[in-house]
N, C-alpha and C positions, 0 to 999 in steps of 0.2 A: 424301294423300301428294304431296308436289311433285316434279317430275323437275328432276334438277341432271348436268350436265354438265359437264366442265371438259376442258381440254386444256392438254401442257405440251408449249412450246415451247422448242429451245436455241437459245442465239445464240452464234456462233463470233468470232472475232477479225477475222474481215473483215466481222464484222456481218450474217452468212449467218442465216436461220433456219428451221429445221428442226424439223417436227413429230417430238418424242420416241414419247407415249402420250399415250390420249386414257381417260378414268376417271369415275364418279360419286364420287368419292374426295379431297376436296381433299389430306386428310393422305395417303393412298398417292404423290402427287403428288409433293408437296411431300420423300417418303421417297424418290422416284425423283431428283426434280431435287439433291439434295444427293449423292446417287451417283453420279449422271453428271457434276456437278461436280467431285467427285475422283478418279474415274477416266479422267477424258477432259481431258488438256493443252489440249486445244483450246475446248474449252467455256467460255467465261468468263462466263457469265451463263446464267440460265431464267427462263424465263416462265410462270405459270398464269395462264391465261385459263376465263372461264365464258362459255356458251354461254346466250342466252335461247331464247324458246320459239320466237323466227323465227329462230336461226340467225346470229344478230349474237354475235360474239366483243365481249366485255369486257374489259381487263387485270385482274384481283385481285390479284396480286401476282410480287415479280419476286427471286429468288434469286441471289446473286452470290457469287462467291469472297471 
C-alpha cells in the first residue's frame, strides 16, 4: 500500500494563501475546496497539492470560481 498525502490550500484576492485541511483523500479535498469556494466571498481560488515521501509539495490541481 502506498502512502498519499495531499493538502488544500485557499488563495484569497490579495493572493494570501492559507492552509484549508490536509487529507489522504484527493476527492474529500476536492468536496471541501468546492465548499469553501461558495461559502467564503473571499476565496477565489484552491489548490490541491500532493506531498511526496521527502516532504516536497506538488501542485495536482487548482479549483476556481
Amino acid at each position: 500500500m502506498t502512502w498519499e498525502h495531499y493538502e488544500l490550500y485557499s488563495i484569497d484576492e490579495d493572493g494570501n494563501e492559507e492552509l484549508i485541511d490536509t487529507d489522504g483523500s484527493v476527492k474529500k479535498l476536492r468536496q471541501l475546496a468546492t465548499l469553501s469556494l461558495e461559502e467564503d466571498e473571499g476565496i477565489i481560488e484552491c489548490i490541491i497539492y500532493q506531498e511526496d515521501e521527502e516532504g516536497e509539495l506538488t501542485e495536482l490541481e487548482r479549483i476556481s470560481k
